[in-house]
N, C-alpha and C positions, 0 to 999 in steps of 0.2 A: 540487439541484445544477444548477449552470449548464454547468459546462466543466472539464475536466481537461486540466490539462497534463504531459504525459510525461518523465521522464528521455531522456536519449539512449541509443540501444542500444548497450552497450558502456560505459558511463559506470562509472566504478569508485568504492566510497564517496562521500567529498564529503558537504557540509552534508544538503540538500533533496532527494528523491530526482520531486520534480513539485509540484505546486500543485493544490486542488481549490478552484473557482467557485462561489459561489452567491448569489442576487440580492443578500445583505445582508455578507459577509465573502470575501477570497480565504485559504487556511491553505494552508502547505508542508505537504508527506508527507515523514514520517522514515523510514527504514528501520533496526531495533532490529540489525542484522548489517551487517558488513562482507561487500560483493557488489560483483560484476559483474552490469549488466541485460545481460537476453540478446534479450527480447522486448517488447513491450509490445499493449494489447489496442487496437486501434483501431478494434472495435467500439465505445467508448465516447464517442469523438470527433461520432458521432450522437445515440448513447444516453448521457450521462452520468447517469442515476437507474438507469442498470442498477447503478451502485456499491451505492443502498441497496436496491432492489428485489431485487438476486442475486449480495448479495457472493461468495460461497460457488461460484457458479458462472459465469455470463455476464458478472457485473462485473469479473471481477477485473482488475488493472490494468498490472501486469509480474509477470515471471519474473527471478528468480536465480539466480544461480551465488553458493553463499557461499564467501567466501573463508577462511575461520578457519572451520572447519568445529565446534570446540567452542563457539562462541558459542550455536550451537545450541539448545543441552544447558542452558543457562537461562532460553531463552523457554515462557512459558506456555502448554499447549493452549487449545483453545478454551472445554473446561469448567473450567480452573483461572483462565481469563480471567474469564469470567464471573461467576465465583466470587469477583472480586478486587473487582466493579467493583458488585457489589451491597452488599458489604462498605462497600464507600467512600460506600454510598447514591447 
């Protein structure tokens, strides 16, 4: 990864929530919920390979506020993710 581009703090729903870089493709970031960004990490503005080095922890990229708080209640954990995505091969 080359470069991340951030949502604005405060930005509410809306298509693309940022853009991530890398030498051979740019892709939009969806967000699966309707939110308010509250923060965003701008450690990664130096660092963008912290996304795949430390999702989980140093990468991460913004913070939410969700709006529809039962949207919630249909996103997958991390083990029912994973479980989805081996499935699909």
């Amino acid at each position: 990864m080359t470069s991340v581009e951030f949502p604005r703090i405060g930005q509410q729903n809306g298509a693309a929530v940022g853009v991530l870089e890398s030498v051979k493709a740019a892709n939009d970031l969806y967000s699966p919920v309707s939110r308010e960004i509250l923060s965003v990490n701008e450690a990664l503005n130096g660092r963008p390979e912290l996304v795949n080095q430390d999702a989980g922890a140093a990468g991460w990229m913004f913070k939410i506020k969700l709006a529809e708080a039962p949207e919630f209640d249909v996103l997958l954990d991390g083990e029912a993710y994973l479980s989805s995505v081996r499935e699909q091969g």
